[in-house]
N, C-alpha and C positions, 0 to 999 in steps of 0.2 A: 572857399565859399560853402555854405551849411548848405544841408538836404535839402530844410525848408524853405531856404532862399530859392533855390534850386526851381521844387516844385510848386512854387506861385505863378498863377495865369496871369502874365502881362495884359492884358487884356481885360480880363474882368476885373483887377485891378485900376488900371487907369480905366474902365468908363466910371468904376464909383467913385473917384476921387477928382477925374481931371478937372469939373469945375473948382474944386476947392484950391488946387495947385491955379486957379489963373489962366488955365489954358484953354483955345478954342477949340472948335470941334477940326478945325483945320490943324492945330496941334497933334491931336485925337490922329489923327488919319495918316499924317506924314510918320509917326510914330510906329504906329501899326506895320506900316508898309515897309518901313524902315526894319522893323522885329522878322515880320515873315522873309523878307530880303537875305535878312542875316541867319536866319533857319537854313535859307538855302544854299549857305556857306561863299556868298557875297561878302568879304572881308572890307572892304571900303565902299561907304555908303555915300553916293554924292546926289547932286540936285538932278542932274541929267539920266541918274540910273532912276531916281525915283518918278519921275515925270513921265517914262514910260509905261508906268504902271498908274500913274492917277490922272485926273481931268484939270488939276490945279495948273496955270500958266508957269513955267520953268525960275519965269522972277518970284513970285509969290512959295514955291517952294522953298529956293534958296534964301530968299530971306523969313521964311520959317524955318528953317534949320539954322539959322544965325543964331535966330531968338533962342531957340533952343540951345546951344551952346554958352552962348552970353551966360545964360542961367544955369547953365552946370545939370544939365541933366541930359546931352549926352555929350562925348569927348570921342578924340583920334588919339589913340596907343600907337607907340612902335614897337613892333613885335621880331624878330629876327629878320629887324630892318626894313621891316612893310611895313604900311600905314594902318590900322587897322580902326573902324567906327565898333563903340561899344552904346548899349542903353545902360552900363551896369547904375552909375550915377541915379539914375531913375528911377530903377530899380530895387536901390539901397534906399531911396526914399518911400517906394509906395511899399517894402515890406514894412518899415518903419511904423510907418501909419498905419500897417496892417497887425504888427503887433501890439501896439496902441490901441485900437481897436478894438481885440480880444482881451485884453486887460482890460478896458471898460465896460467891457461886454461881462466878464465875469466876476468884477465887482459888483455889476449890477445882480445880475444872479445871486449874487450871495448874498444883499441886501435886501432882495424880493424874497428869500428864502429866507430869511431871520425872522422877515417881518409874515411872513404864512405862520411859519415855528411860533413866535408869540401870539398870533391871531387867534391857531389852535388851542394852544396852553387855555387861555384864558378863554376862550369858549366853554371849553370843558372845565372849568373854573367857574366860569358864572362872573366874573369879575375882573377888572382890570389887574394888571400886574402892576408892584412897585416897583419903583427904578433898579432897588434892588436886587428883587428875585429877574429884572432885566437883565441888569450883569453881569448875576449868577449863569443864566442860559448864554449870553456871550463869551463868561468863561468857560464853558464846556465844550462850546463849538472851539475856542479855541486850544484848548487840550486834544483837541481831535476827535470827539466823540462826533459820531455821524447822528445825522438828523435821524436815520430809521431807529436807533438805539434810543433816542431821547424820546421820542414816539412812544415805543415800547415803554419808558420808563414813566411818562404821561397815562398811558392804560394800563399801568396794574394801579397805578395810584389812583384812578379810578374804581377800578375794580373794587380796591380796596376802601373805595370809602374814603381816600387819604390825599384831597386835592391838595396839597403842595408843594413847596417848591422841595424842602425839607427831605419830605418822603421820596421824589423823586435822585435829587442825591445821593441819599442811602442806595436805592435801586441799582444805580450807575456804579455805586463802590461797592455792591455785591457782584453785578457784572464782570468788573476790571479784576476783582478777588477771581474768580470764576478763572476767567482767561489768565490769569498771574500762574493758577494751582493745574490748570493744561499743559501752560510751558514749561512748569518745572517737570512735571510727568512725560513731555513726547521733546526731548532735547531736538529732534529732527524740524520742528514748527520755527519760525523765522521771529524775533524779537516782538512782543508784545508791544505796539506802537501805546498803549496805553497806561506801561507801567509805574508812569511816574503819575497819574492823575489822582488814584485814591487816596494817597500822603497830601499831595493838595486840597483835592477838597475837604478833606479830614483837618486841615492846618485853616480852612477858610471856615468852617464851621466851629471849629476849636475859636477862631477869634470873633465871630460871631455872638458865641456863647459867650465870650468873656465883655463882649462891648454892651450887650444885654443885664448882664449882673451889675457892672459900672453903675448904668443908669442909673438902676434899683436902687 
């Protein structure tokens, strides 16, 4: 079982999910109780161990822990021939949801962050962007250039008097040149995560230029 698995609160886990899984708060509780039980090295979890510790009638327990069962979220191991109650079932599911989650969570970030990146751009532009120069800045983020670099390469274009998308490129393959002619000089520095991007965009601009003259 992983760290992470590991280090997830049972707990604050299932209260932001349990209505989504279906379950009532009487779910919620026999569960709970169930978890601290087994913290306190209570290897088999029954209806009559649990009922001393909550106010639910001893029927109503035990057929909450049926339901629970039925549905596979929790089970009895045998372990060197003792019975043992686990949540892991459960547990495999609310990490689940919880990595789920964070993967949504940081698509979404990235897509709130494209879209600030192009709101900027073309602020400071004066003008909308074309789809093009859109998928120009999507390829860049995807070659790995970070948003503070792109930034930087938006303000000298400025500076410069040189709103485009054009001049910003060049910028970015003098950057990558920069950090290419570092690592050849300090061999101790760790591979230049960038080295393949100035050949690209020099190969994207090269077809650029040649789908311009076509037209003509």
């Amino acid at each position: 079982m992983n760290t992470m698995f590991e280090a997830l609160d049972l707990k604050h886990l299932l209260l932001d999910h349990y209505k989504a899984l279906g379950f009532q708060e009487k779910h919620v509780m026999v569960i709970l109780v169930m978890d601290q039980l087994l913290k306190l090295d209570n290897h088999l979890i029954t209806a009559e161990l649990l009922s001393l510790k909550m106010t639910l009638p001893l029927e109503e327990i035990d057929a909450t822990m049926v339901e629970l069962l039925n549905r596979k979220f929790i089970e009895y191991v045998t372990v060197s021939g003792k019975t043992h109650t686990t949540l892991n079932p459960l547990k495999q599911l609310l990490y689940k949801r919880f990595q789920q989650q964070v993967i949504h969570q940081t698509q979404e970030l990235t897509v709130n962050a494209q879209a600030n990146l192009f709101q900027r751009i073309e602020k400071e532009f004066g003008r909308t962007l074309s789809p093009l120069e859109i998928s120009r800045i999507q390829d860049w983020l995807q070659f790995g250039y970070s948003e503070a670099i792109i930034i930087s390469s938006l303000e000298e274009a400025i500076a410069k008097q040189k709103k485009s998308i054009r001049f910003m490129d060049k910028y970015l393959q003098k950057q990558t040149t920069k950090e290419n002619f570092n690592l050849e000089g300090n061999p101790s520095i760790q591979q230049n995560p960038h080295q393949d991007i100035q050949k690209t965009i020099t190969q994207i601009n090269e077809n650029l230029d040649h789908g311009s003259k076509q037209k003509k």
